[in-house]
Structures are given as structure tokens and as C-alpha cells.
C-alpha positions, 0 to 999 in steps of 0.5 A, a space after each residue: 261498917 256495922 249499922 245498928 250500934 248505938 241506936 237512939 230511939 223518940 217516941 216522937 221527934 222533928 227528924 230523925 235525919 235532924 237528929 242523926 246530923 246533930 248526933 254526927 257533929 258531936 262526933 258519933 261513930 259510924 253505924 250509929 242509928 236513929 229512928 222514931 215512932 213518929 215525925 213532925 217535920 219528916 223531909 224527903 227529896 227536893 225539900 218535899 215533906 214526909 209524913 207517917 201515921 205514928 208506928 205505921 213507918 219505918 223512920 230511920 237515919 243513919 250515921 256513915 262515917 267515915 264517908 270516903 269516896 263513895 259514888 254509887 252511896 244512893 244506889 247500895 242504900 235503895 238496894 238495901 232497902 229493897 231487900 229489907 221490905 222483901 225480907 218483912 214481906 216475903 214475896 214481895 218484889 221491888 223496883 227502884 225509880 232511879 235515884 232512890 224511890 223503892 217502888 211496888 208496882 210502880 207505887 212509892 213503897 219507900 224513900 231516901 234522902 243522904 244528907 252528906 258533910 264532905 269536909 267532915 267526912 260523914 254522912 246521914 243516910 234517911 229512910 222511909 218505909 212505909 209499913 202499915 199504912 192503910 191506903 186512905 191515911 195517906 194524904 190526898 194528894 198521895 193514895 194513888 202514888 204510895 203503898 204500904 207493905 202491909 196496909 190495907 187498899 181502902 180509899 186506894 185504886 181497889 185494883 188488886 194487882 195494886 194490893 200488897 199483903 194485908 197482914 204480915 206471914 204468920 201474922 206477925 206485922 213487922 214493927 218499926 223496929 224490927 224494921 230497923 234491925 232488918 234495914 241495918 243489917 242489909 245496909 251494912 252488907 250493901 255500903 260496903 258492897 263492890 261497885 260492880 256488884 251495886 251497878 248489877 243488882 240495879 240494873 236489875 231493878 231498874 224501874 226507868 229502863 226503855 220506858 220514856 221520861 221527862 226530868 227537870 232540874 233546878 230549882 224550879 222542878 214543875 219544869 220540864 227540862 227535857 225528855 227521852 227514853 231511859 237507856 240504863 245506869 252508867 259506871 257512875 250511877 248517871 241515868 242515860 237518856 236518848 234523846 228525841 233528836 239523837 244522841 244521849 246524855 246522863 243526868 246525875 240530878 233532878 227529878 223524874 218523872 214517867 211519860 204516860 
């Protein structure tokens, strides 16, 4: 599958994923692509928002389709998307906080939310990347959490080991469609890419393993469901936890979070 082709492109709109969903109940191929200079009601996981200063964030939604059996879908896009933000920023290395939070320094560079349609056989595939956003356009609840590939740390944590590159390699920043054309191609390779590949290059960048945790699950998620140590992605993309007590189990949902 080739993302990319058509690609349909607001100024401004709700959501791309709103859009790309409509585009998919009308029947549009796989590989279609939306994006948008800026959001109005940008979703991200668990029903949170997303929000972007117009032009400073890559918002992209793609059609998959069909969509088959794909597992391991959340874990070949968080890889694409990786390799996309280190292919603008040269240098760069990400991590990813399982499932599919792409992170710099333990700070959120970019998310993901796939909205699928199983009995129709496609899927949405939504992703944020955050591109120029300076440190305090962030709202305050999220300049200590987020980063920018190539935002400025004003209003941040001022501590340069949290300071990605203020301007792009011969600067030249990368554009939200330059952006775009980067991520389809990298998503194109990933989507189709070999299970055991997936699981291995995630592993590799596994920002949960050894470190403890603590989840919630349900529609509560301000409780905690439990704790333990990550222990690693199992053959379906679960993430294995030890448990205090002994044992281990696998989550395949919620939410995650580090014990500081």
C-alpha cells in the first residue's frame, strides 16, 4: 500500500480523522490522505484533545484499506512516525511510550489515534507531530510533557538536555507538508512491513522496559488499576507486566503511566 495519493488538504477544518473517516464511508481508496494547516476539535487517545498553533504541527489522517488482520497496526505506525521525525530532524533519536506516544526524552513529540471500521474493512490512521511549536504555545498543563522538533524552550524546563534543535539542518524547517510526504512514505514501508520486523525494531525502542508503571483501564482512567515493572512486548504488541506479588500479566489497553 502507497500513502499519499490522493491527498486532500484544509486550511483549516474539525479533524482530519473526522474528515478521513467521511472520505472512507464514501469509498475512498486506500492510501488516501488528509491534513490541515490547523484544528478545531483535534482528538488524541481516551477522548483527550489535540491542540496545535496553526502551521506549527503536522495533522495527518490516513485511509487503510483494506484493513485485514493487522495486530501489530498501532506499533508499525508509532515506528513510522519515529523514523519520519528523525529523517526532519537529523539526529534526533525517539523512543516510544507503548502503545503509541512517540517520545524525545521522555517528552511527548507525537501521537496517534486509528479509528478502525472492521465490518467495513478500513481504518483511519491519525497522527500529530508536533513541528514548531515553542515551548510556552503549549497549553499549561502540557509545557513540561511535550516538545517540538523544532521549537524553541521558552517558557520550558530550560534544561538543555530537553532542548531539541532550534532550526531545521541547513535551515530549512520542515513544513507540515513536507511533513506529510515524509510520514506517508515511511508509513507505506511499515504497514506492510513483516510481524517480526515490527516487534524487533519496537523492542528496540521500547521506552517502558524495566522501568515501573502503573495503568488504569476503563472508563475511569484517574484510577489506578495496578502496578509493576515493564517487562517488554509480547508476540501480539501486549505490554508484559510483573506484577509486585509475582507472576506477570499482559495489557492490551488503558493507559500508562511511569512511577516517579
Amino acid at each position: 500500500m502507497r500513502f499519499g495519493a490522493p491527498h486532500r488538504h484544509y486550511r483549516r477544518t474539525d479533524s482530519t480523522n473526522y474528515r478521513a473517516r467521511e472520505l472512507g464511508d464514501d469509498g475512498a481508496p486506500g492510501g488516501t490522505v488528509v491534513t490541515a494547516e490547523e484544528q478545531t476539535a483535534g482528538r488524541g487517545r481516551q477522548g483527550r484533545t489535540w491542540t496545535a498553533p496553526a502551521g506549527k504541527a503536522l495533522l495527518y489522517s490516513g485511509v487503510l484499506r483494506p484493513l485485514g488482520d493487522r495486530p501489530l497496526l498501532p506499533l508499525a505506525v508509532a515506528l513510522a512516525v519515529c523514523e519520519t521525525a528523525e529523517e526532519l530532524a537529523p539526529g534526533l533519536a525517539c523512543q516510544i511510550k507503548w502503545p503509541n506516544d512517540v517520545w524525545v526524552d521522555e517528552r511527548k513529540l507525537a501521537g496517534i489515534l486509528i479509528e478502525t471500521k472492521v465490518q467495513d474493512d478500513w481504518a483511519v490512521i491519525g497522527v500529530g507531530l508536533n513541528l514548531s511549536i515553542a515551548s510556552n504555545e503549549f497549553p499549561p498543563d502540557l509545557r513540561d510533557t511535550a516538545v517540538s522538533l523544532f521549537g524553541s524552550t521558552a517558557g520550558g524546563r530550560g534544561d538543555p538536555r530537553r532542548s531539541l534543535p532550534a532550526v531545521a539542518p541547513a535551515g530549512v524547517s520542515p513544513t507540515p507538508l513536507t511533513a506529510a510526504i515524509a510520514l506517508s512514505r515511511h508509513l507505506s514501508r511499515w504497514i506492510e512491513a513483516e510481524p517480526q520486523t515490527v516487534l524487533a525494531t519496537y523492542r528496540e525502542r521500547d521506552a517502558l522496559s524495566g522501568r515501573e508503571i502503573s495503568w488504569s483501564a476503563g472508563p475511569d482512567l484517574s484510577e489506578v488499576a495496578g502496578s509493576g515493572v515493564a517487562a517488554g512486548i509480547d508476540d501480539r504488541g501486549g505490554l508484559v507486566v510483573r506484577l509486585p506479588g509475582g507472576g506477570s500479566t499482559v495489557l492490551f489497553a488503558g493507559e500508562v503511566h511511569l512511577r516517579l
